[in-house]
DOLODREN-330577 format. One line per 3 residues: number of its first residue (from 1); their letters; for each residue x, y, z of N, C-alpha, C. Coordinates in steps of 0.2 Angstrom, whole numbers, plus 2048, in hexadecimal, padded with zeros to 3 digits. Example, Ala and Ser with C-alpha at 12.3 -4.5 7.8 and 13.67 -1.06 7.14 Angstrom:
2
1> AS> 842:7E4:827:83E:7EA:827:842:7F0:827; 840:7F5:823:844:7FB:824:840:800:827 $
END
This chain:
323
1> XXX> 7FF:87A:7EE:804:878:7EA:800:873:7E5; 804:870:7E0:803:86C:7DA:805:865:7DB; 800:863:7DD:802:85B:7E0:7FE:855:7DB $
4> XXX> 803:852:7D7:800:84E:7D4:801:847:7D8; 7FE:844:7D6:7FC:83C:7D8:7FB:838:7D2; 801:832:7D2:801:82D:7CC:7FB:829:7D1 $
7> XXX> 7F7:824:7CE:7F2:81F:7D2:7EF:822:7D8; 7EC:826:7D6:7E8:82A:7DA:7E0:825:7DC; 7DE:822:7D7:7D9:81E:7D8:7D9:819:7DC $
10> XXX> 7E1:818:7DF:7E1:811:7E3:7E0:813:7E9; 7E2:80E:7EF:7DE:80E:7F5:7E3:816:7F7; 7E9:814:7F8:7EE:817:7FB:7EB:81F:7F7 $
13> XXX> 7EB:81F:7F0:7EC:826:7EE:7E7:828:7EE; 7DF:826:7EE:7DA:828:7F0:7D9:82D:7F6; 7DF:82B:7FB:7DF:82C:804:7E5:832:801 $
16> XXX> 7E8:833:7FE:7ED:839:7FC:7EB:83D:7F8; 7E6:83B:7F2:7E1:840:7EF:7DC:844:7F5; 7DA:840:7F9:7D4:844:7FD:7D8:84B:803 $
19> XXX> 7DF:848:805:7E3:84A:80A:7E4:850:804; 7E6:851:800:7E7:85A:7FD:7E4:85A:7FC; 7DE:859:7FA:7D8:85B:7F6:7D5:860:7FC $
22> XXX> 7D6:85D:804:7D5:862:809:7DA:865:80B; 7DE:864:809:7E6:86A:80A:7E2:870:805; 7DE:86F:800:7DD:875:7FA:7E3:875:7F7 $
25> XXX> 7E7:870:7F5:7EC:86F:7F0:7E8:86E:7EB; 7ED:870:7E4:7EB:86E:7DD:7EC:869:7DC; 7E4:861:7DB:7E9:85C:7DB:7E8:859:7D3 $
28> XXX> 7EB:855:7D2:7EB:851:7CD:7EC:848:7CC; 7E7:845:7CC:7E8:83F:7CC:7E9:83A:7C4; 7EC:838:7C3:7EE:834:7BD:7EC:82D:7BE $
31> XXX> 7E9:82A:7BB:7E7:822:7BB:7E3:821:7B7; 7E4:81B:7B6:7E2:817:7B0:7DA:815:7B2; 7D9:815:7B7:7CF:812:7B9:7CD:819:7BD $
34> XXX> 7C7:818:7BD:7C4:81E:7C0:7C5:81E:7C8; 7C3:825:7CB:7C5:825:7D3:7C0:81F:7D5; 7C4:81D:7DA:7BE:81A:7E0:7B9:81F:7E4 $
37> XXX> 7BE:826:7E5:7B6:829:7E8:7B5:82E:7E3; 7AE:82F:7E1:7AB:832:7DB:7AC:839:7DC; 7AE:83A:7E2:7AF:843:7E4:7B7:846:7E2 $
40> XXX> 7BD:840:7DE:7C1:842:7DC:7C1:842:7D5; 7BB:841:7D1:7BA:83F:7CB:7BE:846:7C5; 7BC:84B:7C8:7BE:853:7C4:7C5:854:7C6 $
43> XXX> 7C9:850:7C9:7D0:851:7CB:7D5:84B:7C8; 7D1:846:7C5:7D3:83F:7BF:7D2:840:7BA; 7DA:840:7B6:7DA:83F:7AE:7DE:838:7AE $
46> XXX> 7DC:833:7A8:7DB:82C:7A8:7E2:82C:7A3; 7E9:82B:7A6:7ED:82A:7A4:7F1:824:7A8; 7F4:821:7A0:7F9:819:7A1:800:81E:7A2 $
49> XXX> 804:81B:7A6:809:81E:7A8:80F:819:7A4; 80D:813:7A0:810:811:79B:811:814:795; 80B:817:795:80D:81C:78D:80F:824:78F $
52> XXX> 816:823:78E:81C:828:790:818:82F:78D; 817:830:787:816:838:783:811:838:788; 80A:836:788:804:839:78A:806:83B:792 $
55> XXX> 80A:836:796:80B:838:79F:80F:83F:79E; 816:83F:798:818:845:799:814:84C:797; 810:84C:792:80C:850:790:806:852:797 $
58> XXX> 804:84E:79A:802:84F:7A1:803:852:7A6; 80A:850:7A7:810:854:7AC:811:85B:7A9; 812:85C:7A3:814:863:7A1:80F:868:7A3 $
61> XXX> 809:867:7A0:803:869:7A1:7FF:869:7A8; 803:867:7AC:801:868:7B5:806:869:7B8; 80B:86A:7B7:813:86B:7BB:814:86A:7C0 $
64> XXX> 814:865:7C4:813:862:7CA:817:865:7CE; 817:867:7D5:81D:86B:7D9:81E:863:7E0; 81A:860:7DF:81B:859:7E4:816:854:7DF $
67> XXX> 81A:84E:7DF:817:846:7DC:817:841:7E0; 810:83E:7E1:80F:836:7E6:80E:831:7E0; 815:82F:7DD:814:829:7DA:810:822:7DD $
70> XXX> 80A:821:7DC:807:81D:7DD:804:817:7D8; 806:819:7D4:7FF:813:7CD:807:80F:7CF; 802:808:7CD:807:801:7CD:801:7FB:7CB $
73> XXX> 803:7F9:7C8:800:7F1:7C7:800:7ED:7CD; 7FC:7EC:7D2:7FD:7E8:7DA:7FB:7E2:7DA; 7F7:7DE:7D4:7F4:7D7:7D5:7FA:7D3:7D6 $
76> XXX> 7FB:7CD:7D7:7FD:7C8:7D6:7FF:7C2:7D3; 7FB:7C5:7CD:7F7:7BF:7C7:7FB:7BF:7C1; 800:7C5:7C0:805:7C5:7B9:809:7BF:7B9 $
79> XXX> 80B:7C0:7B2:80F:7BA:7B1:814:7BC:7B1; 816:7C2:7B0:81D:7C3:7AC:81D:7CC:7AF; 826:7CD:7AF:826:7D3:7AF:822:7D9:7AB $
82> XXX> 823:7D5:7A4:81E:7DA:7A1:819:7DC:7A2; 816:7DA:7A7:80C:7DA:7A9:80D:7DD:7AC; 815:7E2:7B0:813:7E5:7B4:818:7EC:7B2 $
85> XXX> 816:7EE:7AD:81B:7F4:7AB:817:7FA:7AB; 812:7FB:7AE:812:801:7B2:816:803:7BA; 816:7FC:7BD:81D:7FA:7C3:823:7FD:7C1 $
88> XXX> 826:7FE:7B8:82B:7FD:7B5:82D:802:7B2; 82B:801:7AC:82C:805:7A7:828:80B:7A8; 822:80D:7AD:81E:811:7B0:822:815:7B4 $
91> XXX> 826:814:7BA:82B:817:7BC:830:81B:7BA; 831:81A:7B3:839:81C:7AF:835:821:7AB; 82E:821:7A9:82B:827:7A4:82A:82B:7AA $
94> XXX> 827:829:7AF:827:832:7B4:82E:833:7B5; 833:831:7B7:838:834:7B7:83D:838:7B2; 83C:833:7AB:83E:839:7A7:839:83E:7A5 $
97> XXX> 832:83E:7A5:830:845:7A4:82E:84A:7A8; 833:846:7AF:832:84D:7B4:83A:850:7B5; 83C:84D:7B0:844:853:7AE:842:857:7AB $
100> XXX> 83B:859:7A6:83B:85F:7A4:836:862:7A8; 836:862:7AF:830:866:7B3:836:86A:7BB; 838:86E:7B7:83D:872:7BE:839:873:7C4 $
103> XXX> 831:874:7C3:82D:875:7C9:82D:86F:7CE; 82E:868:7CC:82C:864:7D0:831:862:7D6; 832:863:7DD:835:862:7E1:838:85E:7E4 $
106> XXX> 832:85A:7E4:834:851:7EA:82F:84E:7E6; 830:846:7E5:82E:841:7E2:82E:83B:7E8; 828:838:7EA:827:832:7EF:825:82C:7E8 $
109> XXX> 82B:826:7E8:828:821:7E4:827:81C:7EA; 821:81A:7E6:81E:816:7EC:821:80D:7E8; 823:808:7ED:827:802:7EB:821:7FE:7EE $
112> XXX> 823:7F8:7F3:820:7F3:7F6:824:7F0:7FA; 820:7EC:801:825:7EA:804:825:7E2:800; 821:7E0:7FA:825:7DA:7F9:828:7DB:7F3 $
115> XXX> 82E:7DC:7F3:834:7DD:7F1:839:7D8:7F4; 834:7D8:7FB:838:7D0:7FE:831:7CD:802; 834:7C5:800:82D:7C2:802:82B:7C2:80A $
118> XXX> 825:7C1:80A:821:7C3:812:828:7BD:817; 82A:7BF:81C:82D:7BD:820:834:7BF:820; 836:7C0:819:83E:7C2:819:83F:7C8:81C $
121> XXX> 844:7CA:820:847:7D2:821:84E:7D3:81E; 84B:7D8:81B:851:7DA:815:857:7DE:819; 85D:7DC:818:862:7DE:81C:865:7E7:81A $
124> XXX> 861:7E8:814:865:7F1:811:85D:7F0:80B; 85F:7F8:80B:85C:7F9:807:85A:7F6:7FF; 860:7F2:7FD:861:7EF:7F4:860:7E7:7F6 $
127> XXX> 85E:7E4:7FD:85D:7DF:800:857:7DD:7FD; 857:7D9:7F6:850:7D8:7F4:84E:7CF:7F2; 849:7CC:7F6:849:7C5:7F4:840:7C4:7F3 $
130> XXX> 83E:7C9:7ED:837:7C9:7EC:835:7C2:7EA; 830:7C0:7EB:82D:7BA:7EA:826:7B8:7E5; 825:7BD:7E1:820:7BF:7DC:824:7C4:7D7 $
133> XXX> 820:7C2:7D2:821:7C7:7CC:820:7CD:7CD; 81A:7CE:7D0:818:7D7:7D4:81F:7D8:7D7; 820:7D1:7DC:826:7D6:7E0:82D:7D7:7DE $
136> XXX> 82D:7D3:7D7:836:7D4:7D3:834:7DD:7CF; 82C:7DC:7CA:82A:7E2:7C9:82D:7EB:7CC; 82B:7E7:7D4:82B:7EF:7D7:833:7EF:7D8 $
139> XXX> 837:7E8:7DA:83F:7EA:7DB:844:7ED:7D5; 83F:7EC:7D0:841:7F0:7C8:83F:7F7:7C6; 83C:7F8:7CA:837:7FF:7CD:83D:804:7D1 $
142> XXX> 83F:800:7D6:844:803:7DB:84C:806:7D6; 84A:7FF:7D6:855:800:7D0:854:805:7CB; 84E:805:7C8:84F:80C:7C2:850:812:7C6 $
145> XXX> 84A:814:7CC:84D:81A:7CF:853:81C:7D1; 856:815:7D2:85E:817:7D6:863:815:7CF; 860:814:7CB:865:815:7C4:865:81B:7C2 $
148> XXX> 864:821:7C3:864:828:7C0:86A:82B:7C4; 86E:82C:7C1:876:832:7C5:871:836:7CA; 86D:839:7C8:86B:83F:7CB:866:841:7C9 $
151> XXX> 860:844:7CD:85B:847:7CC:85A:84F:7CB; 854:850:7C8:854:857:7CB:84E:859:7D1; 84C:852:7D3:849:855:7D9:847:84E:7E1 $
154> XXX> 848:852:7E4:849:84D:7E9:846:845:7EA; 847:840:7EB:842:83C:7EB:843:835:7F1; 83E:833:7F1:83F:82C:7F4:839:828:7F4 $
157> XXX> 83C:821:7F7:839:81C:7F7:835:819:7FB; 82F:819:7FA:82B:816:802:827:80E:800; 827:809:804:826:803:804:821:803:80A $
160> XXX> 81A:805:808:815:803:80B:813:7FD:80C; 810:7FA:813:811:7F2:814:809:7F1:815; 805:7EE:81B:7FF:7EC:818:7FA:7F3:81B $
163> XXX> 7F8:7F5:816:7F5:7FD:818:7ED:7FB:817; 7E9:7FD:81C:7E1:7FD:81B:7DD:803:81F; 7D7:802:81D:7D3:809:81D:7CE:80C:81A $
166> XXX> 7CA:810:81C:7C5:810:815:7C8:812:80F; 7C6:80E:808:7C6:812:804:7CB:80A:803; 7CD:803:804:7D0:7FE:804:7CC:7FA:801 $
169> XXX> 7CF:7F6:800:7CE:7F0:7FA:7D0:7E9:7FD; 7CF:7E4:7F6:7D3:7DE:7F9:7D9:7DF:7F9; 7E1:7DA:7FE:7DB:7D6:802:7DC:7D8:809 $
172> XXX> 7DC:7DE:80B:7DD:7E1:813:7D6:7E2:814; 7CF:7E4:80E:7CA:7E4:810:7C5:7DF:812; 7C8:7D8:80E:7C7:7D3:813:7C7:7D0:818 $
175> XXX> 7CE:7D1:81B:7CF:7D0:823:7C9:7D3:828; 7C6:7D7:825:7C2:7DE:827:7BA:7D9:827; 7B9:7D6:820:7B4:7D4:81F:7B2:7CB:824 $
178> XXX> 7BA:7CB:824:7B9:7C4:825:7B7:7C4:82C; 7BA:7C8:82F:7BB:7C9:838:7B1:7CC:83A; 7B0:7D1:836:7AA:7D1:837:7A4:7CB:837 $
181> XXX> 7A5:7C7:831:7A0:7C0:82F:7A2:7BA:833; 7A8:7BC:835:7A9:7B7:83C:7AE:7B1:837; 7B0:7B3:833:7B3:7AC:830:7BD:7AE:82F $
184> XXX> 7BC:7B1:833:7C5:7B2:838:7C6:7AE:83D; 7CB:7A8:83D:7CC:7A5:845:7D3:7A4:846; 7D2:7A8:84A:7DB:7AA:84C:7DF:7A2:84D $
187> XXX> 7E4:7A3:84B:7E9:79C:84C:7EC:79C:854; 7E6:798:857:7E6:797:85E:7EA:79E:863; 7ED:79B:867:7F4:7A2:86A:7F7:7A5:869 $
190> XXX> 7F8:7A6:861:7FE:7A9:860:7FD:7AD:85E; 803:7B3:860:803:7B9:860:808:7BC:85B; 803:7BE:856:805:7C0:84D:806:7CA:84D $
193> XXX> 80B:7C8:84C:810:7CF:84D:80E:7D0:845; 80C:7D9:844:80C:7DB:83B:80B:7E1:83B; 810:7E4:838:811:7EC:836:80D:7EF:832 $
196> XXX> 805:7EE:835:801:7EF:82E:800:7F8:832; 7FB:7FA:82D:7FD:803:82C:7F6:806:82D; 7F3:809:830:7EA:80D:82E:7ED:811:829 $
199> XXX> 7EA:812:824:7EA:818:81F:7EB:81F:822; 7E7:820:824:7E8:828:829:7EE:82A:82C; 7F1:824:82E:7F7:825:831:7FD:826:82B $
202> XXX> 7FD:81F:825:801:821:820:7FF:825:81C; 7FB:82A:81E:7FA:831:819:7FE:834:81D; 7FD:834:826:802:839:825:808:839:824 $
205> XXX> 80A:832:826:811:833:824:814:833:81D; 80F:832:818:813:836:812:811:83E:811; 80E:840:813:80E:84A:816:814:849:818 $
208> XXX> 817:845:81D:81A:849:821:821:849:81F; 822:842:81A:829:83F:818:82A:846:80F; 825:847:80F:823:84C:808:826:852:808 $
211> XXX> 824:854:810:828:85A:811:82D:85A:817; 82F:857:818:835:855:81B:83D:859:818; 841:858:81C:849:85D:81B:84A:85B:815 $
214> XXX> 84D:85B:811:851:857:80B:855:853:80E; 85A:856:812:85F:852:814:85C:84A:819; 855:84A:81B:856:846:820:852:83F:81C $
217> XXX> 84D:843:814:84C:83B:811:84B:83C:80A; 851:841:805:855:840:800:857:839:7FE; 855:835:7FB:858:82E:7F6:858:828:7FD $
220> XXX> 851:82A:7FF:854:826:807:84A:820:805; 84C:81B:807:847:818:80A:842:816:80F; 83D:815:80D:836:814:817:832:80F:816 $
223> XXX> 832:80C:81A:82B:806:81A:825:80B:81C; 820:80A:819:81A:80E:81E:816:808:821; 813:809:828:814:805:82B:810:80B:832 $
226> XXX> 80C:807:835:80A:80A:83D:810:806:841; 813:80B:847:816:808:84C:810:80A:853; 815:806:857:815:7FE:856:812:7FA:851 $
229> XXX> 815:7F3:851:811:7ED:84D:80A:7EE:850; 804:7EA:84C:7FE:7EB:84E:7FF:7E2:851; 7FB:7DF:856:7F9:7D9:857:7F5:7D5:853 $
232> XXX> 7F5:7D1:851:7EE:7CF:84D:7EA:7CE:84F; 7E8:7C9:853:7E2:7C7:859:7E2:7CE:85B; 7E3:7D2:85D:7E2:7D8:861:7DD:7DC:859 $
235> XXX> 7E1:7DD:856:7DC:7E1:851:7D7:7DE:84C; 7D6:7D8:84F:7D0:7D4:84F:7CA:7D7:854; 7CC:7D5:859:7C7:7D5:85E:7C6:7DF:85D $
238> XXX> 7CA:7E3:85D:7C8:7E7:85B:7C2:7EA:855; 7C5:7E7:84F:7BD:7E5:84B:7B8:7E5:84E; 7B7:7DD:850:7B1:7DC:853:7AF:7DF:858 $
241> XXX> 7B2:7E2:85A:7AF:7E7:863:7AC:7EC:860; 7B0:7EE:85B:7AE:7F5:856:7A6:7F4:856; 7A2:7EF:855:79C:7ED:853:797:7EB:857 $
244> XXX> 79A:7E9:85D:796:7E5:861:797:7DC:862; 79C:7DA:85D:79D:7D2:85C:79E:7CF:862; 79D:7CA:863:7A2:7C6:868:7A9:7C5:866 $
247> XXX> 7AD:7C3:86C:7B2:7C2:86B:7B9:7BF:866; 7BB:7BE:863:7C0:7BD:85D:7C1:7B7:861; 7BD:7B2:85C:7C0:7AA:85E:7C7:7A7:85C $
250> XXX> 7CA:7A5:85F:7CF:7A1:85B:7CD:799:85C; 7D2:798:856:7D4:78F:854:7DA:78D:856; 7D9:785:858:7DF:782:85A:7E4:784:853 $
253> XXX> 7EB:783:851:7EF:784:84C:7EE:77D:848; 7ED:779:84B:7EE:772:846:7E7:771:843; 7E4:774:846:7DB:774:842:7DC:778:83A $
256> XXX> 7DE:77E:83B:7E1:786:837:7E4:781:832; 7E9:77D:831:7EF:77A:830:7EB:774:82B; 7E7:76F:82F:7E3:76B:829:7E0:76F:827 $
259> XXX> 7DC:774:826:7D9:776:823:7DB:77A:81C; 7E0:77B:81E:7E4:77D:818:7E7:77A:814; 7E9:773:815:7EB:76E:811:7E3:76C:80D $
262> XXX> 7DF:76C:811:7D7:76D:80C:7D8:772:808; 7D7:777:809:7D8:77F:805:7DD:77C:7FD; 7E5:77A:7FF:7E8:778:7FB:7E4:772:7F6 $
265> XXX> 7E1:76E:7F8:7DD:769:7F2:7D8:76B:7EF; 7D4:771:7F2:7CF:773:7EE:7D3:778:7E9; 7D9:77A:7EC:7DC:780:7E5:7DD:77E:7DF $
268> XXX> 7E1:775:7E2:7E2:771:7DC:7DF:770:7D6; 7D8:770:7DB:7D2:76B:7D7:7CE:773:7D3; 7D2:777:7D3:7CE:77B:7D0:7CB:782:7D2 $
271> XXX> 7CA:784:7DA:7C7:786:7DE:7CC:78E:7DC; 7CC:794:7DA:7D0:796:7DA:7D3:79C:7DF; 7CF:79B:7E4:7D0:79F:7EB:7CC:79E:7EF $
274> XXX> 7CE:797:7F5:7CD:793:7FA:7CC:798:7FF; 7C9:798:803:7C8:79B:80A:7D0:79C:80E; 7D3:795:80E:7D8:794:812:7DC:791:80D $
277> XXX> 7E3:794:80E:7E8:78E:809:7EE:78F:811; 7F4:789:80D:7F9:789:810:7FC:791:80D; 7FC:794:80A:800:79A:808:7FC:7A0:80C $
280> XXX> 7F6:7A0:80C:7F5:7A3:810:7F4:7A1:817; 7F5:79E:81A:7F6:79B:822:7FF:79D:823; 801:79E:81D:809:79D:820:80A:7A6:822 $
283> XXX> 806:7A9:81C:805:7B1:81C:803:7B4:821; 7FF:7B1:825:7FB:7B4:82A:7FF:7B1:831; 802:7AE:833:805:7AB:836:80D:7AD:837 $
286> XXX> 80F:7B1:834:817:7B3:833:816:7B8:835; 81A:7BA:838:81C:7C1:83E:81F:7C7:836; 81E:7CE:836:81E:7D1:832:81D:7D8:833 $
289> XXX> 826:7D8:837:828:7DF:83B:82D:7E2:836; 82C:7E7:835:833:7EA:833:835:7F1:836; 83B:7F3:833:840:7F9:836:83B:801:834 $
292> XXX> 837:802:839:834:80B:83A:83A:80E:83C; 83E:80F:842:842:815:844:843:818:840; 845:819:83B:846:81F:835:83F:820:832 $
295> XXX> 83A:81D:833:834:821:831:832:824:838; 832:823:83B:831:824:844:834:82A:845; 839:82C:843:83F:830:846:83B:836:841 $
298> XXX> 83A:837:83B:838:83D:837:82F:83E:839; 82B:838:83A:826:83B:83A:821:83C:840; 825:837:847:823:838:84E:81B:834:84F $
301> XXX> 817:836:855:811:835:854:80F:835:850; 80A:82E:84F:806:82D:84A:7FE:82F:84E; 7FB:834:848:7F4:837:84B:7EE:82E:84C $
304> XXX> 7EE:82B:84B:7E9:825:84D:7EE:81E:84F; 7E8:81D:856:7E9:817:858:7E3:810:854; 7E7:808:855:7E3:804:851:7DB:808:853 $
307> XXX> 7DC:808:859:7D2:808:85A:7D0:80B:856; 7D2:814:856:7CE:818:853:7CD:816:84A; 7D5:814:847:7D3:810:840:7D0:80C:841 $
310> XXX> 7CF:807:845:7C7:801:844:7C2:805:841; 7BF:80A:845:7BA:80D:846:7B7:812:842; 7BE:815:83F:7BC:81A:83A:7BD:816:832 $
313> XXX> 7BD:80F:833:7BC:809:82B:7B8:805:82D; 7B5:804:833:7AE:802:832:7AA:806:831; 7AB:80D:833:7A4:811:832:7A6:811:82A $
316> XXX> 7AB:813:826:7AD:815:81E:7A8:80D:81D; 7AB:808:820:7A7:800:81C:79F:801:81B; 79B:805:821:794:804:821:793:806:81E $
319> XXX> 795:80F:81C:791:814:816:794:811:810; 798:80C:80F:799:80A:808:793:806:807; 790:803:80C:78C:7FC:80A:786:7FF:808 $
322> XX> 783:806:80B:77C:809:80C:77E:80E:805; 784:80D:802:784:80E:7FA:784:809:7F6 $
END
C-alpha cells in the first residue's frame, strides 16, 4: 500500500517509517529536517506542512491509500500559538488536500497527552486543561478535526503519552542517560505509577488501530500507552541490571525537595536547565495513569515486556555511541 507519514523524521515516525519499509509498503515521509536514520533518506522529501500548495501538490502526486500524521512542533519554548502552526494550521492543509485524494482510506492524527496538564484526568474526550502553549496548540489541533461535518475518510485521534526507545530523543532519552551515569535518585519509597509506552509496542498498536473495523475506531479517540502502568523504581533498576550497574539508589524525599528549591535559584540566576527544579520534581513525582480499556480491547497483547524494551535501547544506545 501507499503509506504516507507527515514527520517521519521524528522519534515516533522514524519507528513507522522503518515498520512499512519492512512491510514492503510504498512509503513516503514528509518533514521539514532530514531522517534520523540515514537508511530512510530516499523515502524523505523536505516539506512544511504550513505551506498548504506545496503539501497538496505532494499528496496528489503519491495518493496516499493510509496517513500517520506525525510532524508537530513538540518543544516547549514557543511564545505564542503562532510558533506552533504546524500543530495548527498544518493539520487543516492535509485535511483539505486530502479531499481531492478518493484513494486515501484512514487518517491517524496524532495529538498529545498534554492537552491536559501532567496530573489532570480528563473526564471526556473535549476535557482539556492544557498547561503550555504546545499543549493549547495541540487542543486546537483536535477541534479543527472535529470541525469538519464529514470526511471522506476514516480517522482518529491518538494521544501518545511518554513513548521511548531507539531511535528517542530528549527528554525520555535522558532518563535512559541519567539512570546509566548514576545521576537518578529515586524519591525515597515511593511508588511512581506512569503510562509510559516502549516504541515497539506503540507501533504496534498503530498497525493494529490502522486496520482495525471502521465501526470500532471511526472519529474515536486512544492514549497510546503500555499496559499496565510501568513502575518507576522498577524500570530504573531495570536499566541498570541491563548493564551490570548496581542497584538503583534512592533519596530521602526532603533531600530531592531542598534540592530543588536549589535547582529553582540557580534557574533564577540564569542557569537555564538545572539538573533538578521544583517543576521537575513535581513531574516525576505525580502518578500518570490513564484509561487503555479501549486501546486494550482493539489491540490485545502487547508483543514486549519493560525487560525486553530495556534491552533492545540500550543495545540501539551503544551502536549509536560506536557511531
Amino acid at each position: 500500500m501507499r503509506i504516507l507519514i507527515t514527520g517521519g523524521s521524528g522519534f515516533i515516525g522514524t519507528n513507522i517509517v522503518n515498520r512499512y519499509l519492512q512491510r514492503r509498503d510504498e512509503v513516503l515521509n514528509l518533514d521539514i529536517v532530514k531522517p534520523r536514520n540515514p537508511k530512510h533518506d530516499k523515502f524523505w522529501e523536505k516539506v512544511d506542512i504550513v505551506n498548504a500548495p506545496v503539501l497538496r501538490k505532494k499528496l496528489n502526486n503519491f495518493k496516499p491509500e493510509l496517513v500517520f500524521h506525525m510532524a508537530a512542533r513538540t518543544d516547549l519554548e514557543g511564545d505564542s500559538i503562532d510558533d506552533y502552526r504546524a500543530n495548527t494550521d498544518g493539520v487543516k492543509n492535509l485535511i483539505d488536500a486530502l479531499f481531492d485524494i478518493p484513494e486515501t482510506k484512514r487518517v491517524i492524527f496524532a495529538s498529545s497527552r498534554l492537552v491536559c496538564r501532567i496530573g489532570y484526568e480528563p473526564k471526556g474526550d473535549f476535557d482539556y486543561c492544557p498547561s503550555t502553549v504546545y499543549g493549547q496548540s495541540k487542543v486546537i489541533g483536535e477541534k479543527i478535526v472535529h470541525s469538519y461535518d464529514e470526511l471522506p475518510f476514516d480517522w482518529l485521534i491518538v494521544r501518545p503519552t511518554s513513548i521511548w526507545g531507539p531511535w528517542f530523543d530528549v527528554p525520555y532519552k535522558d532518563f535512559f542517560s541519567h539512570v546509566l551515569g548514576s545521576k537518578y535518585f529515586h524519591p525515597g519509597n515511593e511508588k511512581i505509577y506512569k503510562s509510559f509506552g516502549y516504541i515497539g509496542n506503540t507501533i504496534h498498536e498503530l498497525e493494529k488501530l490502522m486496520y482495525a473495523k471502521k465501526e470500532t475506531v471511526n472519529k474515536s479517540l486512544f492514549y497510546l500507552a503500555d499496559y499496565p502502568p510501568i513502575e518507576v523504581y522498577k524500570m530504573a533498576q531495570a536499566i541498570r541490571s541491563e548493564v551490570g550497574l548496581s542497584k538503583q539508589k534512592r533519596v530521602p524525599l526532603w533531600v530531592l525537595i531542598f534540592l530543588a528549591h536549589v535547582g529553582d535559584g540557580l534557574k533564577k540566576l540564569g542557569w537555564k536547565s538545572p539538573p533538578l527544579t521544583s517543576f521537575r520534581l513535581s513531574n516525576l513525582l505525580t502518578q500518570m495513569v490513564f484509561q487503555l480499556d479501549p486501546l486494550e480491547k482493539i489491540v490485545g497483547v502487547l508483543p514486549y515486556d519493560m525487560e525486553r524494551g530495556v534491552s533492545e535501547t540500550i543495545a540501539w544506545m551503544k551502536e549509536q555511541n560506536k557511531n
